[in-house]
Structures are given as C-alpha cells and as structure tokens.
C-alpha positions as CSV (number, residue, x, y, z in Angstrom):
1,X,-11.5,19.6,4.5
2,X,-11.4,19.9,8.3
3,X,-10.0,17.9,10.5
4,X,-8.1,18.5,14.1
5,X,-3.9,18.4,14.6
6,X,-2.3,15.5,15.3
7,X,-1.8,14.7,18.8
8,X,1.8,14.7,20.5
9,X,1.7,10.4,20.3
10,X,1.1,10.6,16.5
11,X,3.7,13.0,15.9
12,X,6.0,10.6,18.0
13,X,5.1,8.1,15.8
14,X,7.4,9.2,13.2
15,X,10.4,6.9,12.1
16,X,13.5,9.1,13.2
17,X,15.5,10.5,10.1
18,X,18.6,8.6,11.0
19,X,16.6,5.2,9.8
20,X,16.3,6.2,6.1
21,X,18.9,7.1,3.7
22,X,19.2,10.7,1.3
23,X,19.3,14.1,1.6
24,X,17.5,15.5,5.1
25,X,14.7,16.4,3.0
26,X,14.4,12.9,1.3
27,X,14.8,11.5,5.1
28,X,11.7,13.8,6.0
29,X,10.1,12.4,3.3
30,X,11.0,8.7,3.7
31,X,9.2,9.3,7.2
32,X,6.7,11.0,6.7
33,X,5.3,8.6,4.0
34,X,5.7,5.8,6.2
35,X,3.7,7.4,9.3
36,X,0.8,7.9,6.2
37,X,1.3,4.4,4.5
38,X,1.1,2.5,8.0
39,X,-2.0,4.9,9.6
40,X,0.1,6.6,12.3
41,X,-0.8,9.5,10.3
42,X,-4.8,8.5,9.8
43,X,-6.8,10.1,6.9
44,X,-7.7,13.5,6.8
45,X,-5.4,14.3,9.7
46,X,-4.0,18.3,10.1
47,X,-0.2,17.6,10.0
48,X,1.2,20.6,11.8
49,X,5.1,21.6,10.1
50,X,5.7,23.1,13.6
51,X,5.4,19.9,15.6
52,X,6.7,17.3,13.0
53,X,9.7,19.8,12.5
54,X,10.4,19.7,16.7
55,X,10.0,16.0,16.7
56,X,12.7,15.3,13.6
57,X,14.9,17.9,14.3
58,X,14.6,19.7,11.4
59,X,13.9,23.4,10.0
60,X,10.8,23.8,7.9
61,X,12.3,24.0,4.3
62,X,13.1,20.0,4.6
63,X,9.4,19.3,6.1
64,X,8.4,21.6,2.8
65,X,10.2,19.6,0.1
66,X,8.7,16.2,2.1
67,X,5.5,17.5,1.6
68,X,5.8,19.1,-1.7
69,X,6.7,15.5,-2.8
70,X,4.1,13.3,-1.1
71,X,1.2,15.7,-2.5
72,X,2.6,15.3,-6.2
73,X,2.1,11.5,-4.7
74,X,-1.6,12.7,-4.0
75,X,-0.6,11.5,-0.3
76,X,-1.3,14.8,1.5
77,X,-3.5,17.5,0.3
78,X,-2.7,21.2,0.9
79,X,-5.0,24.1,1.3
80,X,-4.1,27.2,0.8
81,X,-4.9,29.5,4.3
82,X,-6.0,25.7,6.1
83,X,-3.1,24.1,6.2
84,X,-1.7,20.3,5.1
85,X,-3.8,17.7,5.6
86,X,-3.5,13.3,4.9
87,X,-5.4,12.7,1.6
88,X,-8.7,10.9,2.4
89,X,-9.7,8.1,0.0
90,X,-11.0,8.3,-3.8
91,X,-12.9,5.4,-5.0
92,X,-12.3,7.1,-8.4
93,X,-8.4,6.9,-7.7
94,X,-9.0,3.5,-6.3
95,X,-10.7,2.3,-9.5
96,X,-8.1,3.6,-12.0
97,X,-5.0,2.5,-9.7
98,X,-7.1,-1.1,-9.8
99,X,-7.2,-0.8,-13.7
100,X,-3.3,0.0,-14.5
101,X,-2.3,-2.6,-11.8
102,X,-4.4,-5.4,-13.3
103,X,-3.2,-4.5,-16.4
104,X,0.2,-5.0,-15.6
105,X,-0.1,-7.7,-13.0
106,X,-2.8,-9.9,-15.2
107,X,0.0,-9.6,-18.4
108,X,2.9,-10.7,-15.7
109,X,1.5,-13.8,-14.8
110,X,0.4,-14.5,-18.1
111,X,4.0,-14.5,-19.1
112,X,5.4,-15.8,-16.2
113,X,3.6,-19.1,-15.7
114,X,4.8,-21.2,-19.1
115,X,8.8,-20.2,-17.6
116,X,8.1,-20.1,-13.9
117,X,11.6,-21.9,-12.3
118,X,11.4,-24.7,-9.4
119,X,13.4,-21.9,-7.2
120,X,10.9,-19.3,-7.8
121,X,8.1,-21.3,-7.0
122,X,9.8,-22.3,-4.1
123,X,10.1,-18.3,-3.1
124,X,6.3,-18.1,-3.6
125,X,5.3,-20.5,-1.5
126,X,7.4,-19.6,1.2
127,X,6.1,-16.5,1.3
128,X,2.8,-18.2,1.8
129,X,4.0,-20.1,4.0
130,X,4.3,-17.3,6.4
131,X,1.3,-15.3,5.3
132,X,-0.3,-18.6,6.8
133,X,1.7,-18.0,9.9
134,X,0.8,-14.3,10.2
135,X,-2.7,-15.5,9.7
136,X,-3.0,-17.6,12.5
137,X,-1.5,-14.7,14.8
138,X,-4.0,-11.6,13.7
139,X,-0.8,-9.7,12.5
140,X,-2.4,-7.3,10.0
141,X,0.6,-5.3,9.3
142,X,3.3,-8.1,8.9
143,X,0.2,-9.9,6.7
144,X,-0.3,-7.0,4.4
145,X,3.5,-6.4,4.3
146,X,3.7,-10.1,3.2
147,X,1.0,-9.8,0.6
148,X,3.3,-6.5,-1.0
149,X,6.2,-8.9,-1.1
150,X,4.3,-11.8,-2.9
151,X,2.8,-9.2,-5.7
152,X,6.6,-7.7,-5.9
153,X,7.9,-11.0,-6.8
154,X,5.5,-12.0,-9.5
155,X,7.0,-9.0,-11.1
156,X,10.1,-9.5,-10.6
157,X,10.1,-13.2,-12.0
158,X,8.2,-12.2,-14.6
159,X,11.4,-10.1,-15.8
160,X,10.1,-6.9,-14.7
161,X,11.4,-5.9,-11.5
162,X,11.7,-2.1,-12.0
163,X,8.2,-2.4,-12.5
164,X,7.7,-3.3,-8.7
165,X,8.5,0.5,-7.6
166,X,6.7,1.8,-10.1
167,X,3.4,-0.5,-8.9
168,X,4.1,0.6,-5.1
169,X,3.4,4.3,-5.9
170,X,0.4,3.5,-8.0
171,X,-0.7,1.6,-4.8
172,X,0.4,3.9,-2.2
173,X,-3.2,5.5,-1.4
174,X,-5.4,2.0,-1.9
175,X,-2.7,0.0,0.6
176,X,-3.9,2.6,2.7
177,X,-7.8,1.8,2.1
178,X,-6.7,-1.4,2.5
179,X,-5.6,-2.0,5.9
180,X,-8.8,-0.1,7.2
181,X,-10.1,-3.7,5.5
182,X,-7.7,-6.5,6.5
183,X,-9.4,-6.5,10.3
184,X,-12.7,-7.5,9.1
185,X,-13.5,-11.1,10.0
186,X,-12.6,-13.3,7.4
187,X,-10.1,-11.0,4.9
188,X,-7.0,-12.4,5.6
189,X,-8.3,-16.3,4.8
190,X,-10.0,-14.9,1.7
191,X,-6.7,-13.2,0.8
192,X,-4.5,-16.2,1.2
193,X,-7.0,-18.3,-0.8
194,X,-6.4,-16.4,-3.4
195,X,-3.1,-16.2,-3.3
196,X,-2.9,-20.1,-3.4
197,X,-5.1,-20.0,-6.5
198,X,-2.1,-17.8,-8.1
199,X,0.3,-20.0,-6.5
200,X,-1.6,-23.5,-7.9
201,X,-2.5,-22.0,-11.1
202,X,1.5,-21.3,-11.4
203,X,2.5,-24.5,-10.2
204,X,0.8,-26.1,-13.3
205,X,2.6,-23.5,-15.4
206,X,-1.4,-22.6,-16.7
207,X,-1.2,-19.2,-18.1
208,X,-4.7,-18.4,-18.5
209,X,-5.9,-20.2,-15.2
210,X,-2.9,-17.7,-13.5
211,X,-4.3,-14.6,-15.7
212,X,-7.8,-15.7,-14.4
213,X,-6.8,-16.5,-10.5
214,X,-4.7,-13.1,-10.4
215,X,-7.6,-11.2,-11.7
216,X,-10.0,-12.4,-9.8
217,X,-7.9,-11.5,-6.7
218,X,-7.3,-8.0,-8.0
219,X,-10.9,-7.5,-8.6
220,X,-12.5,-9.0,-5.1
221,X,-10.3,-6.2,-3.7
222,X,-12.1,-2.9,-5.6
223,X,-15.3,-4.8,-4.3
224,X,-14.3,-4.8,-0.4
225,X,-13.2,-0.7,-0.6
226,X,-16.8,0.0,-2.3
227,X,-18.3,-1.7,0.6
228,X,-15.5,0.3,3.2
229,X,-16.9,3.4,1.2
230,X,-20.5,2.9,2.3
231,X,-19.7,2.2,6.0
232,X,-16.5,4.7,6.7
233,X,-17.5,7.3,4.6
234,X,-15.5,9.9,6.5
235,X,-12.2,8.1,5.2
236,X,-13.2,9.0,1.4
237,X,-13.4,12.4,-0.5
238,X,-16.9,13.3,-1.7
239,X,-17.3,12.2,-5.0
C-alpha cells in the first residue's frame, strides 16, 4: 500500500477533541473516525501520528489507542515499517456488510409494518420531507446523514434500537464507498424513490411489500459500488 502524507489542510480537518466526549484517547478516536467516515481523511491516505498528534494536542500513546481501535474497525490499516494508512475499499467486505444488514433490516420492516404507529409514520416522512429538501440543494453530506437517520429509525420502531449502533459499525467502511457515489447524476432521486417505496409500503402496513421495497433498496446499493469498483479502482484493495 503506498500512498503520500496527508497535507497540513487535511490534518486541520480534524474535529478538535473538546467536541467529543471520553477519555483523551476515546476523543482521538471519536475524531479521527469522523475525519475517515466524512473523506477529510480520503482512502489510502498515510496518516502521520506526528502531525495529527501536533494538531490535537496530544502525545502519541492516545493517537495509538485511536488507531489501535479504528483498525480492529478495519478503518485504517497498519504496516509494519510503512506506517498507518486509511483502509481502501473491499467489495468482498462490502458484499458481506450488504448481507448482515439486509438481513436484519429486511426482518425489521417485516415486523414493523403490521404495528407501525400514526407518530412514527409521521417521523418517517418528515425525514423525507427534508431528504427532499437536501435534494433540491445538492447537499450530499446532510442527504446521506439524512438517509443514516431514516435507516436508524426503522430499527428503532421496529423495537430494536440497540441494534442501530451495532448496524453503523457494520456500515462504517461502505458509507464511505458510498458518498464517492451520491454525486453521480441521478443518485440522490433514485435514493429517495426508494425510500418512499419503504415509506408507502409502510403506510399500508404491507409487510411483504415493505420486506420487498427495503430489499430492493439495499440491493440497488451493492450494484452502484460494483460499478464505482470498475471506474475508481484506486479506492478498493485488490481482490
């Protein structure tokens, strides 16, 4: 894996500690992550300990533990005599985070939609309401953000809301595929369709038409990072 440092703007691109809550090392974690998870940090990027530990003020054990912890997250890769670098892509990790998250997503709706309450509906498509908004304004980021949100609270109606976290680390390193994607002309419209097909689907308190409309989302998504695969190659790990 080769890639060059960071420059001095990416490494000021990092959340200061005092935003995040924990231990200094859970702080340097907490930012870190972000900087990955939003592309400050871009794939395949050297992250130098000596920079990043000037720029948050910290010594390098913290910086350690951070990263100690985001490769168990298969975030960041480290190489022994090379350094740490930010974990390109794996369609292979792609493909089996897909497969647990429909798993457990698909069997949500399914139970949600017989017991789905006016209030939560009402939650739903207010949430839509503004991915329409966020649409209309090219905002990528507050769009995807959205879009985490809507998938969080299916879950959490559903009954399941521990389940949420637990999802978000699965997803951690295809969100990041998956911004590279939102840009292209006509995701975010496709995305939103399919989120009202959920939303419609629920409305009629249709458990199989939700299972369907859910999957079908899920799946379009494994189909768009195959596709990112054969024109960025650079972002993924050879497989």
């Amino acid at each position: 894996m080769m890639s060059s440092d960071l420059d001095f703007e990416g490494i000021r691109g990092l959340k200061p500690l005092d935003v995040f809550p924990g231990t200094l090392s859970e702080r340097a974690y907490h930012s870190l992550r972000t900087a990955i998870l939003e592309l400050v940090f871009p794939p395949g990027a050297l992250l130098p300990k000596k920079e990043i530990c000037v720029a948050l003020g910290v010594s390098r054990s913290p910086i350690s533990e951070a990263i100690a912890q985001l490769a168990s997250e298969r975030l960041v890769k480290v190489v022994p005599q090379a350094g740490t670098f930010v974990a390109r892509f794996s369609m292979a990790d792609i493909r089996e985070a897909a497969f647990i998250r429909e798993a457990i997503e698909v069997a949500a709706a399914y139970e949600l939609a017989p017991k789905i309450t006016d209030t939560q509906l009402v939650a739903l498509r207010r949430n839509l309401k503004i991915q329409e908004v966020l649409l209309i304004d090219g905002d990528f980021v507050g769009f995807y953000q959205s879009d985490l949100e809507f998938h969080s609270q299916l879950l959490s109606f559903a009954g399941y809301p521990r389940l949420a976290g637990s999802v978000e680390i699965l997803w951690a390193n295809v969100g990041r595929a998956r911004q590279q994607i939102l840009p292209e002309r006509g995701r975010l419209i496709a995305t939103l369709g399919e989120h009202l097909a959920i939303l419609e689907a629920l409305e009629a308190r249709d458990a199989e038409r939700a299972e369907n409309a859910l999957r079908r989302h899920l799946r379009q998504l494994v189909k768009a990072l195959s596709s990112l695969q054969r024109t960025r190659p650079e972002l993924f790990d050879p497989e």
